[in-house]
C-alpha positions as a Python dict, from the first residue, in 0.01 Angstrom:
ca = {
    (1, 'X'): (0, 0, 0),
    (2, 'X'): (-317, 66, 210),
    (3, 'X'): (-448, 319, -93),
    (4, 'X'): (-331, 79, -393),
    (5, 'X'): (-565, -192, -216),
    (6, 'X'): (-825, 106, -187),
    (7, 'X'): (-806, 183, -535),
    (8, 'X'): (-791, -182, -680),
    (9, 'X'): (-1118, -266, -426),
    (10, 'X'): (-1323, -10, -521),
    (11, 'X'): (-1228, -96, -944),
    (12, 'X'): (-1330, -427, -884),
    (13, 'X'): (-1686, -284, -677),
    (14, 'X'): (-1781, -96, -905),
    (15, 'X'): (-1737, -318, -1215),
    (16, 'X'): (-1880, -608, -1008),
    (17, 'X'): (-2212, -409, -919),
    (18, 'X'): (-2264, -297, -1254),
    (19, 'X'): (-2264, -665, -1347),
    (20, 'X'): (-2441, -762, -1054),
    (21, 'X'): (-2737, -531, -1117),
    (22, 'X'): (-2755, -603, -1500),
    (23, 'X'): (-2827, -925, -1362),
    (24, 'X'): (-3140, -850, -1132),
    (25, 'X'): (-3282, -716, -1493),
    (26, 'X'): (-3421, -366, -1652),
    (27, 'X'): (-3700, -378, -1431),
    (28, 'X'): (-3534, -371, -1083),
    (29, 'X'): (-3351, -14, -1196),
    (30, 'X'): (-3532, 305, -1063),
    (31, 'X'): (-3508, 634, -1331),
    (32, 'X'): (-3099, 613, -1226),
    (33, 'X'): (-2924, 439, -1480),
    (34, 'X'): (-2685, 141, -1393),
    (35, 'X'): (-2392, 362, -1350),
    (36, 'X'): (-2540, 630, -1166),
    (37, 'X'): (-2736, 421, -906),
    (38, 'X'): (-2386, 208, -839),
    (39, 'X'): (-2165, 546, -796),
    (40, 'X'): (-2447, 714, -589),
    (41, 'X'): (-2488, 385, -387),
    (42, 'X'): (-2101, 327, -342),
    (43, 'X'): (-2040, 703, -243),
    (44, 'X'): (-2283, 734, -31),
    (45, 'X'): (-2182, 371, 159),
    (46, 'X'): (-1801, 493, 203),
    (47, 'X'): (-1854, 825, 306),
    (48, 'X'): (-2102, 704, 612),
    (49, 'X'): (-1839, 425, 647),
    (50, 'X'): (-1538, 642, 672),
    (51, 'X'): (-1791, 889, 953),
    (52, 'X'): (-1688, 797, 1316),
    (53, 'X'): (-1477, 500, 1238),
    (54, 'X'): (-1137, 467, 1358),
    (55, 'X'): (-1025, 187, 1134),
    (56, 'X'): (-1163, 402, 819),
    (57, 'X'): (-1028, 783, 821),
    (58, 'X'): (-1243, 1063, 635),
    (59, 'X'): (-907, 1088, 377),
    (60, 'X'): (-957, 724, 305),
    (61, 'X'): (-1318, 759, 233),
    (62, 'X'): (-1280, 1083, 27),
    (63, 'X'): (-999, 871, -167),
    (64, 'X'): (-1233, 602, -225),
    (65, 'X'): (-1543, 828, -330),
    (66, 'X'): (-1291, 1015, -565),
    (67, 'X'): (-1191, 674, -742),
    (68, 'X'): (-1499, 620, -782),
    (69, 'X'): (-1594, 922, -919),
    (70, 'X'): (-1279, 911, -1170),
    (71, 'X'): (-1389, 563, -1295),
    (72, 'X'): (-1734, 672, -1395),
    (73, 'X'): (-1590, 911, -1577),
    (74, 'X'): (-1328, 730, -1792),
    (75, 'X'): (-1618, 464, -1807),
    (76, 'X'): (-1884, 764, -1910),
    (77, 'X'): (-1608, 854, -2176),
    (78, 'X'): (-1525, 561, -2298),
    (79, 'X'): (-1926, 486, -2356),
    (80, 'X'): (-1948, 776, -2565),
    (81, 'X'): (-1673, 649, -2811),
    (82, 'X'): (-1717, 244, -2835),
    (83, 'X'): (-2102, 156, -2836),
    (84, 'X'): (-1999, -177, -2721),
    (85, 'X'): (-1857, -62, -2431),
    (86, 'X'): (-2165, 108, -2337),
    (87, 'X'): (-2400, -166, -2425),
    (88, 'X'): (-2211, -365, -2128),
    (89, 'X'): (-2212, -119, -1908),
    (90, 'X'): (-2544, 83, -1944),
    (91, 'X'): (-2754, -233, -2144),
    (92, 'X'): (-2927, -134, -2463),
    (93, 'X'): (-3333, -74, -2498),
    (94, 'X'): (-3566, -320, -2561),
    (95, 'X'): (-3866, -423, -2787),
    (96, 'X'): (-4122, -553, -2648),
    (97, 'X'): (-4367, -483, -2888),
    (98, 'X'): (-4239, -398, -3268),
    (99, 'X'): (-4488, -280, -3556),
    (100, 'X'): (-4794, -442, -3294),
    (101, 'X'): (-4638, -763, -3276),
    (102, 'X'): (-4577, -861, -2877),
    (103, 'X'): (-4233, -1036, -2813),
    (104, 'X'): (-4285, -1285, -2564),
    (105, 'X'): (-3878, -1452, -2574),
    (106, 'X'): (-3796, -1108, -2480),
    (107, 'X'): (-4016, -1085, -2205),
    (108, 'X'): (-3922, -1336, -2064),
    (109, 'X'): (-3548, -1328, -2076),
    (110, 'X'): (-3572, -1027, -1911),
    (111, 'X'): (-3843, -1162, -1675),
    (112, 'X'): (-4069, -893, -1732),
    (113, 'X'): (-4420, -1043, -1711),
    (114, 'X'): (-4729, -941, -1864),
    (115, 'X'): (-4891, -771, -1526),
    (116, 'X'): (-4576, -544, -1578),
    (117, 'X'): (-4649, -496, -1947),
    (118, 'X'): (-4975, -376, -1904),
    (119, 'X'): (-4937, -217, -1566),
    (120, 'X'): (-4663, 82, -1751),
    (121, 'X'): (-4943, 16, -2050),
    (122, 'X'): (-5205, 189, -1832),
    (123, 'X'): (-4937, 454, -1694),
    (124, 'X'): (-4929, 592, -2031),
    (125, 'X'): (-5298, 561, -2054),
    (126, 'X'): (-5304, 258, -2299),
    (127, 'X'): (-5603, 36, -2254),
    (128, 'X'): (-5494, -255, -2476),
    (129, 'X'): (-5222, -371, -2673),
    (130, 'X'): (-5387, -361, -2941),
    (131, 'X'): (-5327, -4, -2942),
    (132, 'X'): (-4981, -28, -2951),
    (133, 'X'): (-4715, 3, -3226),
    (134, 'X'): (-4444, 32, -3037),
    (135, 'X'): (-4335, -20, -2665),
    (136, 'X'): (-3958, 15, -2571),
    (137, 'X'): (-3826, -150, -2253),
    (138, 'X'): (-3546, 153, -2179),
    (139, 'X'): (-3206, 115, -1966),
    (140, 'X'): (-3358, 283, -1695),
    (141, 'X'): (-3690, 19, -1653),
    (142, 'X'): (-3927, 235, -1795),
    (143, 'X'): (-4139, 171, -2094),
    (144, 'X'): (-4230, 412, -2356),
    (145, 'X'): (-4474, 370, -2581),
    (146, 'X'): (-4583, 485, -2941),
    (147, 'X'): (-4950, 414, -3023),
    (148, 'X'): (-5055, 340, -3389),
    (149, 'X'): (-5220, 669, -3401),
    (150, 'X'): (-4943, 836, -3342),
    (151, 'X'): (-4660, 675, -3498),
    (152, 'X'): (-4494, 808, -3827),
    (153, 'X'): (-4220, 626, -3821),
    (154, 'X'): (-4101, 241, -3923),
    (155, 'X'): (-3907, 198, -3631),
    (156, 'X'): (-3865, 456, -3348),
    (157, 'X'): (-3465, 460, -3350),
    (158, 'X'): (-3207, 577, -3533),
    (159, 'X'): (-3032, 379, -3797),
    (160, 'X'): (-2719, 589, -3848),
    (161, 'X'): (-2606, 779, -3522),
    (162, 'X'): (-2286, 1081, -3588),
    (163, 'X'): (-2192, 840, -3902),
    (164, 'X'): (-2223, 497, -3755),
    (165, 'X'): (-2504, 216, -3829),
    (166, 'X'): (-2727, 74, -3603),
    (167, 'X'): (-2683, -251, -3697),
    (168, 'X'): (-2898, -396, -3381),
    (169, 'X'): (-3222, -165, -3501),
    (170, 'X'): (-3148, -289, -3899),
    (171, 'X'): (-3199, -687, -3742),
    (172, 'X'): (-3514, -609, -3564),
    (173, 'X'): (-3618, -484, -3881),
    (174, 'X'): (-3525, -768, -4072),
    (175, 'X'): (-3235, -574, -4285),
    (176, 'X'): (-2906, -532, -4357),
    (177, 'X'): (-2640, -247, -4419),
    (178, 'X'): (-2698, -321, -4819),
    (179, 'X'): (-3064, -228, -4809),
    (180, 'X'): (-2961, 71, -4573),
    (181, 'X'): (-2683, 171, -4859),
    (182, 'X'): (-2936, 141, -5174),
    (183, 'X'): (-3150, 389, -4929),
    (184, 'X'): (-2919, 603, -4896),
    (185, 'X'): (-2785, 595, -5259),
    (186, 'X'): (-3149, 648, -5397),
    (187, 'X'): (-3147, 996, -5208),
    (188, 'X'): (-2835, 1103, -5331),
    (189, 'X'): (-2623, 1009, -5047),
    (190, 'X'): (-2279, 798, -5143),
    (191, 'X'): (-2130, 766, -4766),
    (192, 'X'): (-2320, 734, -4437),
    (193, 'X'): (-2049, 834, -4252),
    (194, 'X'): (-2152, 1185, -4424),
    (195, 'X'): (-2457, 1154, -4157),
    (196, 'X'): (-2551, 1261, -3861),
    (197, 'X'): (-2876, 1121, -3761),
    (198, 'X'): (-3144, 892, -4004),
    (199, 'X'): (-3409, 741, -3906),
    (200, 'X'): (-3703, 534, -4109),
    (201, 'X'): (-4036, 652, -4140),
    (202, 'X'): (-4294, 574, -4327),
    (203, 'X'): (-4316, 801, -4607),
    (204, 'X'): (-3903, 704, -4644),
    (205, 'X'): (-3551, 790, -4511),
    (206, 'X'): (-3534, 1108, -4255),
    (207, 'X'): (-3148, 1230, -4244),
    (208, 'X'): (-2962, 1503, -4094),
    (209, 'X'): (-2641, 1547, -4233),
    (210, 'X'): (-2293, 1631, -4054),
}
């Protein structure tokens, strides 16, 4: 019974970091990704635990690492194959400045002020906003940015990904799946599940197909 309670307390850890960090915001998240920095944290913790304590044996630790390990896995895999799944447990990026227009509502839902704006700004040698095109708040807290000088695309993400839409980049666009069809269409292409990758830039539609 003593490894079923293991293995149902370390489920319910992990899940309940993950949710407990996506809470503290993008910001607060090193270069380790949610999931990383929760099983590196959590293995770490039960292996020292499990070191020199009688109540804890080294079998129970590596049982508990091992779980661990297993449940990023199945979690890793199951990312791959349902974006939503992934958008809860990784987050999705974030625009904080789209075609030179700054997004404050973001900002500040994710509490990311403007000292922190311009303070990654000047890490990638930006002066001023008003050099930017595009500045992406990523899953891991760091911002990359795509000057007007050197942007040649519409919009810096895909819109069809191994045959499915983006249907989160077509909103911050302002479009829909019909516009994204009569694209395709007018370049000869009948199904998007025919592509691979696509992207918008700004001499037209970019595609790879399957």
């Amino acid at each position: 019974m003593k490894y079923v309670e293991i293995f149902i307390e370390c489920f319910g850890t992990y899940f309940y970091l993950i949710l407990l960090l996506r809470f503290l915001g993008k910001k607060e998240m090193s270069k380790l990704s949610v999931s990383d920095l929760i099983v590196f944290l959590l293995i770490s913790e039960l292996m020292t635990i499990s070191i020199g304590d009688d109540n804890i044996g080294f079998l129970e630790g590596a049982l508990a690492s091992a779980v661990i390990v297993i449940i990023d896995k199945l979690c890793s895999y199951f990312a791959l194959r349902y974006k939503p799944v992934k958008k809860i447990l990784e987050g999705h990026p974030t625009y904080i400045v789209y075609q030179g227009q700054l997004n404050q509502y973001k900002m500040k839902a994710l509490n990311y002020s403007i000292d922190d704006l311009c303070h990654h700004l000047r890490q990638e040698g930006v002066g001023s906003l008003s050099e930017v095109e595009f500045a992406v708040l990523e899953t891991d807290g760091n911002l990359s940015v795509i000057t007007k000088q050197q942007s040649q695309v519409m919009m810096p993400d895909v819109l069809i990904s191994d045959g499915e839409i983006n249907y989160e980049i077509l909103e911050t666009m302002g479009k829909d799946e019909t516009w994204l069809l009569d694209s395709l269409h007018a370049v000869g292409i009948k199904n998007y599940k025919d592509i691979f990758y696509c992207v918008m830039e700004n001499n037209g539609l970019f595609y790879i197909k399957k």
